[in-house]
PDB file with one MODEL, atoms N, CA, C and O in Angstrom:
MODEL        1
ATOM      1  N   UNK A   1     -18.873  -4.301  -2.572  1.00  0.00           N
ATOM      2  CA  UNK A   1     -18.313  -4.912  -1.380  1.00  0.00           C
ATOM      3  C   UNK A   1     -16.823  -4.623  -1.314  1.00  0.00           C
ATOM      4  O   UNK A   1     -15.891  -5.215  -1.858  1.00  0.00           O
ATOM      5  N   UNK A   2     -16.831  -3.462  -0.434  1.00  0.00           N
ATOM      6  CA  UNK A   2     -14.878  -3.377  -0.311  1.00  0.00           C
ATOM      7  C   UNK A   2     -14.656  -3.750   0.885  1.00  0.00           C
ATOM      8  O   UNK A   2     -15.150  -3.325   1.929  1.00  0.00           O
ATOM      9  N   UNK A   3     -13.682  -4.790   0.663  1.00  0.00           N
ATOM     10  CA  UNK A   3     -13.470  -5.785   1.656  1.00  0.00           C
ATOM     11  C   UNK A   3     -11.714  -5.138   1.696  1.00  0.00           C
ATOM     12  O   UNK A   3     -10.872  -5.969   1.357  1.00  0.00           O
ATOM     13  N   UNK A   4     -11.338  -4.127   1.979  1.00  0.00           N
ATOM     14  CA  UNK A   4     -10.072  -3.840   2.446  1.00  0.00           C
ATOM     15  C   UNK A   4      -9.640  -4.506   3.704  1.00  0.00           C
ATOM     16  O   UNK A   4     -10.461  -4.626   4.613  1.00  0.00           O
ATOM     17  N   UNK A   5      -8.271  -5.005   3.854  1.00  0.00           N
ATOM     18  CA  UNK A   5      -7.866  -5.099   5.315  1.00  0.00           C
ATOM     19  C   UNK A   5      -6.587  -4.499   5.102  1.00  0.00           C
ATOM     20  O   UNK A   5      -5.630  -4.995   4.507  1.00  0.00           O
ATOM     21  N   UNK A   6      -6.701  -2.940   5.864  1.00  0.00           N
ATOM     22  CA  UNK A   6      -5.902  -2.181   5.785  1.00  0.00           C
ATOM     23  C   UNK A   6      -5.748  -1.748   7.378  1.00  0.00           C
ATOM     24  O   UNK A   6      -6.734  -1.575   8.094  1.00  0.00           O
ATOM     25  N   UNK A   7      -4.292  -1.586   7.872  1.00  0.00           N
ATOM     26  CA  UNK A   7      -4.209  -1.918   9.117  1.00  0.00           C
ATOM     27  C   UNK A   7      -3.979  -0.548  10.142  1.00  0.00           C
ATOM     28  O   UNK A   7      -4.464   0.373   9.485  1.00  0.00           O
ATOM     29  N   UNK A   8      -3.668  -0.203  10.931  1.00  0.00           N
ATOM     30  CA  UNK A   8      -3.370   0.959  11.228  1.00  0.00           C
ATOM     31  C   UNK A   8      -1.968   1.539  11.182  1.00  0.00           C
ATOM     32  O   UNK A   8      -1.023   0.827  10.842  1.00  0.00           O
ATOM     33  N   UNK A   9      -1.790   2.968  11.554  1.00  0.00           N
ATOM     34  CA  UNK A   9      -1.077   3.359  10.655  1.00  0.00           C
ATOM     35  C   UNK A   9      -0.231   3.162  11.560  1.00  0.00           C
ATOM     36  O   UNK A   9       0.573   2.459  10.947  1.00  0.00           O
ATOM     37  N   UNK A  10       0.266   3.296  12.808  1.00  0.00           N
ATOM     38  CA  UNK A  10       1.115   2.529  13.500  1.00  0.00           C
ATOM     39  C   UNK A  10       1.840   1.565  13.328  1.00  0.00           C
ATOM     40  O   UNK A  10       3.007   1.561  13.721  1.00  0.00           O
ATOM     41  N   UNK A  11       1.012   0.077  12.402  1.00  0.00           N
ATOM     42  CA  UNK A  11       1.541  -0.802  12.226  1.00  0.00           C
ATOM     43  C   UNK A  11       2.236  -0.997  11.130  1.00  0.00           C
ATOM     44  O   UNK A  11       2.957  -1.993  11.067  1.00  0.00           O
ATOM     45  N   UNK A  12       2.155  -0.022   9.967  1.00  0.00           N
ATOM     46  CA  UNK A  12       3.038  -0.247   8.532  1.00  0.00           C
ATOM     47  C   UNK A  12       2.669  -1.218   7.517  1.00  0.00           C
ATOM     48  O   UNK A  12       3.290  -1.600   6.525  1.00  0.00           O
ATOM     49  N   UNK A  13       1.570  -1.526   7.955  1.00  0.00           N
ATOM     50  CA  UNK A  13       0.756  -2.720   7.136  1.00  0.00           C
ATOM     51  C   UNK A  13       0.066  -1.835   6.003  1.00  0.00           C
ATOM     52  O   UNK A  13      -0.958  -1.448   6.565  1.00  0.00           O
ATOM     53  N   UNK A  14       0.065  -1.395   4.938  1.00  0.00           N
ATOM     54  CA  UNK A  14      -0.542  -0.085   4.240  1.00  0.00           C
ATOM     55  C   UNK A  14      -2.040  -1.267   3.715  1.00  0.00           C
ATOM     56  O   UNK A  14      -3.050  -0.597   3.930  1.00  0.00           O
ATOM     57  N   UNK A  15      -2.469  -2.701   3.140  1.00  0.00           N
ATOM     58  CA  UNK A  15      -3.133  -3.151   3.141  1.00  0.00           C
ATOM     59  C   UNK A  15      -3.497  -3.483   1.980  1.00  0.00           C
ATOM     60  O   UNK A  15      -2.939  -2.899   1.051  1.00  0.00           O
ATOM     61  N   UNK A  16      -4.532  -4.506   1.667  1.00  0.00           N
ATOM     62  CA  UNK A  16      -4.775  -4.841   0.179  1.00  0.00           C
ATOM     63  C   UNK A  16      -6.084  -4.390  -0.009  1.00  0.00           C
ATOM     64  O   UNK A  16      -6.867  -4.245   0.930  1.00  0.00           O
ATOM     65  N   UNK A  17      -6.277  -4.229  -0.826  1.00  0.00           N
ATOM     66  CA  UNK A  17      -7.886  -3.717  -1.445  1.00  0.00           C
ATOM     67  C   UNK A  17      -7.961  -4.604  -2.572  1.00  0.00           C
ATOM     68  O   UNK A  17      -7.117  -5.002  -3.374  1.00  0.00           O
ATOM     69  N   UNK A  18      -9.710  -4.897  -2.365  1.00  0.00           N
ATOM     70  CA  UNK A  18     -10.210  -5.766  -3.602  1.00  0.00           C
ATOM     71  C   UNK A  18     -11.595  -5.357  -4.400  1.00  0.00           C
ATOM     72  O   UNK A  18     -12.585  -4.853  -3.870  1.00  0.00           O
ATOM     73  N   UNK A  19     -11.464  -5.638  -5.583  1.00  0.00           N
ATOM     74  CA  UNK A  19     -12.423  -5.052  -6.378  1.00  0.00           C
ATOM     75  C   UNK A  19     -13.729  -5.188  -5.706  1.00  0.00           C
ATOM     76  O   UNK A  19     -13.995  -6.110  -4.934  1.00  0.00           O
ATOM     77  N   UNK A  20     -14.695  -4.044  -6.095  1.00  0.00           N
ATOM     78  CA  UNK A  20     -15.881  -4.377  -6.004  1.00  0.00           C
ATOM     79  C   UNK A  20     -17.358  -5.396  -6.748  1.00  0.00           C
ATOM     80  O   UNK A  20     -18.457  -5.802  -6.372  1.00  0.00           O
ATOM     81  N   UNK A  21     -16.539  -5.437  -7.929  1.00  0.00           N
ATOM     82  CA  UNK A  21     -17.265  -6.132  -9.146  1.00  0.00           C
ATOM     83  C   UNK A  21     -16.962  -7.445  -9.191  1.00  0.00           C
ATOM     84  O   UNK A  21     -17.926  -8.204  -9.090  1.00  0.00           O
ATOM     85  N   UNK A  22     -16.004  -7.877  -9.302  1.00  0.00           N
ATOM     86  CA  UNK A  22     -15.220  -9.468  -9.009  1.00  0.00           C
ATOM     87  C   UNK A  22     -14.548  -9.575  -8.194  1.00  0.00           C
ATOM     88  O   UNK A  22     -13.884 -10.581  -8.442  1.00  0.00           O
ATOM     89  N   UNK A  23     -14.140  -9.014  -6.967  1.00  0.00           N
ATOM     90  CA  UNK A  23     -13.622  -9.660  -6.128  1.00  0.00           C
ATOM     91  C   UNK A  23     -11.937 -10.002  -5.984  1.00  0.00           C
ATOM     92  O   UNK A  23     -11.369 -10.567  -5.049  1.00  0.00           O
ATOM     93  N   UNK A  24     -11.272  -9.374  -7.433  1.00  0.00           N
ATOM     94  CA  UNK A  24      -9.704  -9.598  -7.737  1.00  0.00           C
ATOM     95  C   UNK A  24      -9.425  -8.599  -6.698  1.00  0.00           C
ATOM     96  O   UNK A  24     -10.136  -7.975  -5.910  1.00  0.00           O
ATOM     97  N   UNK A  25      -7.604  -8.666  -7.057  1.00  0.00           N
ATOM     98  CA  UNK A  25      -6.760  -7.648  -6.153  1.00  0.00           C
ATOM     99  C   UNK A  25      -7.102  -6.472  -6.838  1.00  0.00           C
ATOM    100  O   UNK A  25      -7.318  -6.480  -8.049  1.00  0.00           O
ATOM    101  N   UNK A  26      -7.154  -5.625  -6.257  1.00  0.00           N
ATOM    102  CA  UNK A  26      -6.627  -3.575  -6.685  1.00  0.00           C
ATOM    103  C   UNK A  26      -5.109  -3.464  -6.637  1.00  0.00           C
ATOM    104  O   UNK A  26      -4.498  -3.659  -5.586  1.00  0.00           O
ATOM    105  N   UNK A  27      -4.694  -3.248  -7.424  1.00  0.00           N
ATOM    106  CA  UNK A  27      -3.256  -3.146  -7.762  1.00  0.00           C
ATOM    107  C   UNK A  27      -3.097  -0.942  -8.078  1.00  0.00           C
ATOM    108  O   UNK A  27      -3.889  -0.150  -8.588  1.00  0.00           O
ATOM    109  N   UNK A  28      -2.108  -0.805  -7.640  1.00  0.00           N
ATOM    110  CA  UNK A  28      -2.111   0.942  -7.456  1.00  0.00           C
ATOM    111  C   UNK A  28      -1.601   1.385  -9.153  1.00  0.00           C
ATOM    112  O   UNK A  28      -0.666   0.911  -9.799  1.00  0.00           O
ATOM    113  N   UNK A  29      -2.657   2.526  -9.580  1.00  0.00           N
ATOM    114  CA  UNK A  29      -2.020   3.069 -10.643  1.00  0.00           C
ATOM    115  C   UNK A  29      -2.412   5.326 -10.666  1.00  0.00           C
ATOM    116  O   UNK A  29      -3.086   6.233 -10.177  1.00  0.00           O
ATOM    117  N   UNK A  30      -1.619   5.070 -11.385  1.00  0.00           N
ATOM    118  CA  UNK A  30      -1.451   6.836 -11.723  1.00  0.00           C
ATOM    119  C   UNK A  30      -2.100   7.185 -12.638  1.00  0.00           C
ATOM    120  O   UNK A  30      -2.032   6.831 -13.815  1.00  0.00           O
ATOM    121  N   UNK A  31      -2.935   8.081 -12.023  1.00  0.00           N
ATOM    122  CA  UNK A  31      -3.871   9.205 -12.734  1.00  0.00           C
ATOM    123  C   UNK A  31      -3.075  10.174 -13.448  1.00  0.00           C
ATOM    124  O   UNK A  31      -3.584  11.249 -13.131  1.00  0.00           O
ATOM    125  N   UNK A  32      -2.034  10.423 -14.298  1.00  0.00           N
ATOM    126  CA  UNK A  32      -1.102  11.237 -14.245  1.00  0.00           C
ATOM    127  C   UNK A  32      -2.025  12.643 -14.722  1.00  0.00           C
ATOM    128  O   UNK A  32      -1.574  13.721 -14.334  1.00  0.00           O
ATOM    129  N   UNK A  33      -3.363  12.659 -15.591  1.00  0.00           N
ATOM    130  CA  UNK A  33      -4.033  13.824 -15.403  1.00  0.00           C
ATOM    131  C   UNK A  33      -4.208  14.569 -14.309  1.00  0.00           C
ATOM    132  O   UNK A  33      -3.761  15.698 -14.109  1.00  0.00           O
ATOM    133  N   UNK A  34      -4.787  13.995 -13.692  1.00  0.00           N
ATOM    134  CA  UNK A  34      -5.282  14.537 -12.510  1.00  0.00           C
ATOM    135  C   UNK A  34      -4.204  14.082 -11.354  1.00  0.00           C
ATOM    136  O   UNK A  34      -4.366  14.803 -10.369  1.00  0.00           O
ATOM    137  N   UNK A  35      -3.392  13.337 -11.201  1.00  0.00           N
ATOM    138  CA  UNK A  35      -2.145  13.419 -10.162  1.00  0.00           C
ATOM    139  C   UNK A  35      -2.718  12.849  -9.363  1.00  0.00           C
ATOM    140  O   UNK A  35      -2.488  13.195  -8.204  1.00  0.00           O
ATOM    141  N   UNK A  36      -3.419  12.059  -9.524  1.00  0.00           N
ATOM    142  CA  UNK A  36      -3.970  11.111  -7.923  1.00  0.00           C
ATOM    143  C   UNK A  36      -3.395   9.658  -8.183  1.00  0.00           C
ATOM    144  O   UNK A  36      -2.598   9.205  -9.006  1.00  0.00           O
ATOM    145  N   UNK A  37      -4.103   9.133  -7.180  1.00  0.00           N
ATOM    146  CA  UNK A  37      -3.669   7.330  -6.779  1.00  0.00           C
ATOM    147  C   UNK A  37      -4.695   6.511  -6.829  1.00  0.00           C
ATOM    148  O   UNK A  37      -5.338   6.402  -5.785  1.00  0.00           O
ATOM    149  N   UNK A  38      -5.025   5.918  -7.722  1.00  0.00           N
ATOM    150  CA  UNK A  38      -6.243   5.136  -8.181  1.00  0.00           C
ATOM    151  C   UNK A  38      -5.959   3.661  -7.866  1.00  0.00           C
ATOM    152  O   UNK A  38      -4.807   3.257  -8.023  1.00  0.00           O
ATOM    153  N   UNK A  39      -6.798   2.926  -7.488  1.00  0.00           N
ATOM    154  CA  UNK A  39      -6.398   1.263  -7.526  1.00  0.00           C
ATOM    155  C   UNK A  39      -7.509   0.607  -8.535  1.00  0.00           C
ATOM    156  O   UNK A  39      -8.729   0.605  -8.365  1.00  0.00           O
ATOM    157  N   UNK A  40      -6.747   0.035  -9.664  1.00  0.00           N
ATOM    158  CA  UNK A  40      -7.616  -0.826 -10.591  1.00  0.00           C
ATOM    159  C   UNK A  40      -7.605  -1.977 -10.281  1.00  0.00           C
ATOM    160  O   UNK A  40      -6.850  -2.379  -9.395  1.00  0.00           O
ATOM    161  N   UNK A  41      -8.542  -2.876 -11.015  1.00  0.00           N
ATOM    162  CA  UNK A  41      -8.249  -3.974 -11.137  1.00  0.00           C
ATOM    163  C   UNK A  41      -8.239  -4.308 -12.726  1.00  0.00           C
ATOM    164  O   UNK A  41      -8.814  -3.721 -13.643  1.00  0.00           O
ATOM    165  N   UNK A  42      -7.286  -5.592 -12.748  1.00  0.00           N
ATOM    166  CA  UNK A  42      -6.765  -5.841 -14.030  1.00  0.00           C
ATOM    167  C   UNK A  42      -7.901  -6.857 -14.797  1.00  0.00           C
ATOM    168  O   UNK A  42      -7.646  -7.628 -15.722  1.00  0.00           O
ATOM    169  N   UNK A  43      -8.898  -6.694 -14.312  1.00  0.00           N
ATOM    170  CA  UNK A  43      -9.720  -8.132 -14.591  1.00  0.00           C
ATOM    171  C   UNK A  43     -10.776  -6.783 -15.598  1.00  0.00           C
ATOM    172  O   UNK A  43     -10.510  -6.481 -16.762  1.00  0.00           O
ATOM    173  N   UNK A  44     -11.897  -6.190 -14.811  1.00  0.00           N
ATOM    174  CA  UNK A  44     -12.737  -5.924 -15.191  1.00  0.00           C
ATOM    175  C   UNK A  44     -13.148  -4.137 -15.222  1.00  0.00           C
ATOM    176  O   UNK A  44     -14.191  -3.496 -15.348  1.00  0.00           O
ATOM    177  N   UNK A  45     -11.242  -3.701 -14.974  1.00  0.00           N
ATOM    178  CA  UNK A  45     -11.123  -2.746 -15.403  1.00  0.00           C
ATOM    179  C   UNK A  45     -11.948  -1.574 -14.609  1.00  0.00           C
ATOM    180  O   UNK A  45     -12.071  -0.452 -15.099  1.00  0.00           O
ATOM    181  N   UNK A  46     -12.638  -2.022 -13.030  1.00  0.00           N
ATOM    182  CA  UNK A  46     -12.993  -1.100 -12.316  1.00  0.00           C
ATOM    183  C   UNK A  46     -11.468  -0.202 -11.656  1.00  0.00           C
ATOM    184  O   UNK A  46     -10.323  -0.650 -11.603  1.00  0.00           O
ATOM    185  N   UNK A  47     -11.924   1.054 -11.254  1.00  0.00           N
ATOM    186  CA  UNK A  47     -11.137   2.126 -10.846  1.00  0.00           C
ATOM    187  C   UNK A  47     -11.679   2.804  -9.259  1.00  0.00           C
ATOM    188  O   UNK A  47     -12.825   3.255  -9.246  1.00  0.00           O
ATOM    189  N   UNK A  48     -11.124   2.848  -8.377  1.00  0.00           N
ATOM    190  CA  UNK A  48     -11.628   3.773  -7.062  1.00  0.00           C
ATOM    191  C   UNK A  48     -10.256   4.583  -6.942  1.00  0.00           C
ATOM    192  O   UNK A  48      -9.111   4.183  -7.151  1.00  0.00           O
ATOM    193  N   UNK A  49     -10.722   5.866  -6.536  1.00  0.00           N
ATOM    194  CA  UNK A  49      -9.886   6.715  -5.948  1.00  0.00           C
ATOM    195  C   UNK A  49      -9.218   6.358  -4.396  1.00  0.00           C
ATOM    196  O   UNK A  49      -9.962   6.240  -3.422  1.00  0.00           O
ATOM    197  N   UNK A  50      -7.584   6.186  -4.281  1.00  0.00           N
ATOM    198  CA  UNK A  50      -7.128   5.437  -2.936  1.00  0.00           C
ATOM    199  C   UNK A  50      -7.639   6.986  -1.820  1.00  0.00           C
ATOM    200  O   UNK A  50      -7.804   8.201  -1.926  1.00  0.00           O
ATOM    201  N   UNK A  51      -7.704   6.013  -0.913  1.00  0.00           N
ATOM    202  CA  UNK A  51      -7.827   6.538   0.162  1.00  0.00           C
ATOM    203  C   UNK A  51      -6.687   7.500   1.136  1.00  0.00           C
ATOM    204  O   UNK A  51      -6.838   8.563   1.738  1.00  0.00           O
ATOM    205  N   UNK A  52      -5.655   6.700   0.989  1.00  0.00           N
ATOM    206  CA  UNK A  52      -4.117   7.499   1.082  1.00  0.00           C
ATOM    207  C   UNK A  52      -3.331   6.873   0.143  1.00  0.00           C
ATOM    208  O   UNK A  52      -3.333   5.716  -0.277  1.00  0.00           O
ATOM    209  N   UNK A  53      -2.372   8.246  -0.225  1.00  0.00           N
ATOM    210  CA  UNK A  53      -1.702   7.824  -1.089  1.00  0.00           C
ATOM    211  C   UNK A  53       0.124   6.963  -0.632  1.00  0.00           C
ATOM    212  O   UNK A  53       1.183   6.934  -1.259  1.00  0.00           O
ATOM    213  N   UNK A  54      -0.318   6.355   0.808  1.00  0.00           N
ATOM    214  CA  UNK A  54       1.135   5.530   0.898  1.00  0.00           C
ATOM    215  C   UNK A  54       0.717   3.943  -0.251  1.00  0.00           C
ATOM    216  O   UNK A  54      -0.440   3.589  -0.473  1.00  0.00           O
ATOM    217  N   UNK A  55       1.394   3.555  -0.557  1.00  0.00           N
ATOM    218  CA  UNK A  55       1.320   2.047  -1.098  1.00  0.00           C
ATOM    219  C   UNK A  55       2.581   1.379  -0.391  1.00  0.00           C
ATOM    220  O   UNK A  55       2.830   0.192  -0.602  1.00  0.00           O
ATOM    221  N   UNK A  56       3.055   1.842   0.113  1.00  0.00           N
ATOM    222  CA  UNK A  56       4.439   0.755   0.822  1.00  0.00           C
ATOM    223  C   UNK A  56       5.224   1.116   1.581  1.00  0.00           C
ATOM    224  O   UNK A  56       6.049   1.957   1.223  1.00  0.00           O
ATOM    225  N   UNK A  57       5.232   0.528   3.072  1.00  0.00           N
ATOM    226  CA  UNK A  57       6.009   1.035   4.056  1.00  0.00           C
ATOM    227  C   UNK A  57       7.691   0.267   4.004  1.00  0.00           C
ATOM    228  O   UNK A  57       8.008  -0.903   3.788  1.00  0.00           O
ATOM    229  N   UNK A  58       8.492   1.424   4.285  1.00  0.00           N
ATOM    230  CA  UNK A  58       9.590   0.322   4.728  1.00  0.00           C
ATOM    231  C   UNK A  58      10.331   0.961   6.200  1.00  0.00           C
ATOM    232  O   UNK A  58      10.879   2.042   6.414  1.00  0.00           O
ATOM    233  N   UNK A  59      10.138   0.068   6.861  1.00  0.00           N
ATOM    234  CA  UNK A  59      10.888   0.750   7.775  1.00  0.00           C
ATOM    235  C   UNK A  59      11.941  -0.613   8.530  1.00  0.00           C
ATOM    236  O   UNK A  59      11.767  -1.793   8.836  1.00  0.00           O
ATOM    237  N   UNK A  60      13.376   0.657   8.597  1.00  0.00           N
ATOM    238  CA  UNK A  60      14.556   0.344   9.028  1.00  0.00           C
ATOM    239  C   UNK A  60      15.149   0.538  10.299  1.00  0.00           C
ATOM    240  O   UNK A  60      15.276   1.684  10.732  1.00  0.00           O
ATOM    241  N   UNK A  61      15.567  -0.552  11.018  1.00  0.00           N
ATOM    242  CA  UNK A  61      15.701   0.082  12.353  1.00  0.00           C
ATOM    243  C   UNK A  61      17.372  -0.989  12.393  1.00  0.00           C
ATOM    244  O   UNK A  61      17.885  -1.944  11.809  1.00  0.00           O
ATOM    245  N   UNK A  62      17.650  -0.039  13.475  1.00  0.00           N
ATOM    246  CA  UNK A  62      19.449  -0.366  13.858  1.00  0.00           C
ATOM    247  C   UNK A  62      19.528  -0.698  14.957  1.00  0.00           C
ATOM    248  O   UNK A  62      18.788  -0.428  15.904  1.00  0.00           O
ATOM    249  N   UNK A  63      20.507  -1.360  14.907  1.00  0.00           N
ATOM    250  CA  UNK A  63      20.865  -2.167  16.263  1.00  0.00           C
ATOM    251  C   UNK A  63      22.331  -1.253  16.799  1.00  0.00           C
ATOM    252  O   UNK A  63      23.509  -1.462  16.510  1.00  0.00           O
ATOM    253  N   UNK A  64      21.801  -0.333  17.559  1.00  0.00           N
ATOM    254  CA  UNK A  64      23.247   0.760  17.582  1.00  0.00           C
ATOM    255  C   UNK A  64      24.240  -0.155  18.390  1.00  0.00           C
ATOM    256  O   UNK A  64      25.332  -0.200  17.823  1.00  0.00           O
ATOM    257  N   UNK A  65      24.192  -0.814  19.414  1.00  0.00           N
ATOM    258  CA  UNK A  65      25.183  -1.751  20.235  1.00  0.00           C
ATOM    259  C   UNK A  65      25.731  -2.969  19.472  1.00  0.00           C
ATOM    260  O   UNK A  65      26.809  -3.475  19.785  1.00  0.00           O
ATOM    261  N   UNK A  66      24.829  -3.515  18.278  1.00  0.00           N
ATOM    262  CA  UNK A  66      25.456  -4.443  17.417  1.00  0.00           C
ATOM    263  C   UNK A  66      26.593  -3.881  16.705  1.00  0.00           C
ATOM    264  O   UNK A  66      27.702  -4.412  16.638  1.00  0.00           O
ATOM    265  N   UNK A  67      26.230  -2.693  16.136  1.00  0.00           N
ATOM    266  CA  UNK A  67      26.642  -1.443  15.287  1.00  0.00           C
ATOM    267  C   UNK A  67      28.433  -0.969  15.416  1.00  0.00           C
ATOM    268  O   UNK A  67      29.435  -0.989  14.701  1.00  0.00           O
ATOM    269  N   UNK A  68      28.038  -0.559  16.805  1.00  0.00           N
ATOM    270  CA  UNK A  68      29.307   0.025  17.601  1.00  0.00           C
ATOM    271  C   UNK A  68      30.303  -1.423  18.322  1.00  0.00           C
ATOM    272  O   UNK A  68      31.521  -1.560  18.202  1.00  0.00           O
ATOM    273  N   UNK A  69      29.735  -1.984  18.761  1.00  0.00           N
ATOM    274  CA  UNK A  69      30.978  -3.683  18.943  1.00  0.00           C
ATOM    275  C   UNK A  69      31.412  -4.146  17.442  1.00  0.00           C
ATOM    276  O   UNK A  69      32.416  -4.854  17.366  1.00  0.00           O
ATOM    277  N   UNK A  70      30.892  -3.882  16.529  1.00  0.00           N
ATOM    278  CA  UNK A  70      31.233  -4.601  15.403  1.00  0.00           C
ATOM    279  C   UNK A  70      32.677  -3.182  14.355  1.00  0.00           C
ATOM    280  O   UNK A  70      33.764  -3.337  13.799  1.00  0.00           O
ATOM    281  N   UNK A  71      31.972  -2.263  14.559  1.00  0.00           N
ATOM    282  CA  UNK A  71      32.931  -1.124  14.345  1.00  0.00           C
ATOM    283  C   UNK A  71      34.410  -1.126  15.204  1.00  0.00           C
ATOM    284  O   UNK A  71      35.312  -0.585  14.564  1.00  0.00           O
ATOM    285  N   UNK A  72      34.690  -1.494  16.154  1.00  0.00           N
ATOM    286  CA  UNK A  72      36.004  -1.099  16.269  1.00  0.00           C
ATOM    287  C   UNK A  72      37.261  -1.911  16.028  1.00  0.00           C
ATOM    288  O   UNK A  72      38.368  -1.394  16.180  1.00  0.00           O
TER     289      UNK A  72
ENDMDL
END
């Protein structure tokens, strides 16, 4: 049962994933063999290959008119 709520990509929500076996969080780890993006869980030690490899959006936006009145 993968009960992801992972949002679209528009929205920057990248999403949580939860185990299939118990039901914990999937927390992101490195395959460093093979160079991929795996999500475990810390409980019962299941592994799935991620689906994309973002884990965290940040996005920054400016207020250019706050920006420029405050500059001179």
């Amino acid at each position: 049962m993968d009960t992801s709520t992972s949002g679209s990509a528009n929205s920057g929500f990248v999403g949580i994933k939860f185990c299939q076996e118990c039901n914990n969080m999937l927390y992101p780890k490195e395959d460093k063999d093979n160079k991929i993006l795996l999500y475990a869980c810390r409980r019962c030690q299941h592994q799935q290959a991620a689906d994309n490899p973002c884990i965290y959006v940040n996005k920054i936006t400016h207020e250019i008119e706050y920006v420029l009145a405050n500059s001179i």
